[in-house]
C-alpha positions in Angstrom: -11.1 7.6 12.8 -12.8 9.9 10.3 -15.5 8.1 8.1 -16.6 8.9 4.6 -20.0 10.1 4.5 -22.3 11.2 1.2 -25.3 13.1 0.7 -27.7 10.6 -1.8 -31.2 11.1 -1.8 -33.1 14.3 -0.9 -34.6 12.2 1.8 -31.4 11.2 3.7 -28.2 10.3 4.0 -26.1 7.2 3.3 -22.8 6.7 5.3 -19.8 4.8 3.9 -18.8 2.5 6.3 -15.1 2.8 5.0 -12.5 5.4 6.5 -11.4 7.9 4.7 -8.0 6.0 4.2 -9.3 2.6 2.9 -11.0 5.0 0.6 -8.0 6.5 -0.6 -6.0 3.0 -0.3 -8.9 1.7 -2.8 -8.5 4.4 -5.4 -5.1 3.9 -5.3 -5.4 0.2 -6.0 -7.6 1.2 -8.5 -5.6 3.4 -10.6 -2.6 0.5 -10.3 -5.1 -2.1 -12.1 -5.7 0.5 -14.6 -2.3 1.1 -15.7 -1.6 -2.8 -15.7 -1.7 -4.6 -19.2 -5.6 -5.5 -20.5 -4.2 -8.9 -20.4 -2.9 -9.3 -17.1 -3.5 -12.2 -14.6 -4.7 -12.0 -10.9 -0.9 -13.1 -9.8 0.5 -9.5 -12.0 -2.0 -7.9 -9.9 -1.6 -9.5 -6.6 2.6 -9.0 -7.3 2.0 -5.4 -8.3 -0.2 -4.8 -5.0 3.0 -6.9 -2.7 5.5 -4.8 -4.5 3.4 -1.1 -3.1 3.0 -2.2 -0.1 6.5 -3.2 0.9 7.9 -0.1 -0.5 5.2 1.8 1.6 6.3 -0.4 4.7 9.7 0.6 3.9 9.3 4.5 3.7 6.9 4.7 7.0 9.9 2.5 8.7 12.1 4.7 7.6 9.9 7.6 9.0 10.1 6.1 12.1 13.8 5.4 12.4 13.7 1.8 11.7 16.9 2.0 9.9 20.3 0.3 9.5 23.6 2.0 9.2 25.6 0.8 5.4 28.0 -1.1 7.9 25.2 -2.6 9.3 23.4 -4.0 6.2 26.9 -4.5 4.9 27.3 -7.0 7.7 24.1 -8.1 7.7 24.7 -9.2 3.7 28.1 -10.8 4.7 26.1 -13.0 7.2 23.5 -14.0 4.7 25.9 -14.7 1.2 28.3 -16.8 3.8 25.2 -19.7 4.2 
């Protein structure tokens, strides 16, 4: 795993103890806050941050051929609107 490291003072350095994905993760959570509404509530955000991250669960499941066939979620659907 690849950490972030930055150059501060002439007399050193400091090293982020973040990997370089939570540091992209945490940009990307911070551009969603600031495209939400100045008066939004910590249960927009937290809906807005559940919404990414089962989309982003989806498409690496997808990428890893965690799929159903159409007849499959078709049946699947059938099952579940029968209860």
């Amino acid at each position: 795993m690849e950490f972030e490291v930055f150059l501060s003072q002439p007399n050193g350095v400091r090293v982020c103890l973040l990997p370089r994905n939570m540091i992209a993760i945490r940009q990307e959570v911070q551009e969603m806050i600031q495209k939400l509404p100045d008066n939004c509530t910590y249960e927009d955000i937290q809906y807005h941050l559940g919404v990414v991250e089962k989309i982003k669960n989806g498409i690496n499941r997808a990428e890893n051929g965690e799929v159903s066939s159409h007849q499959d979620a078709k049946q699947i659907m059938t099952k579940w609107l029968s209860k």
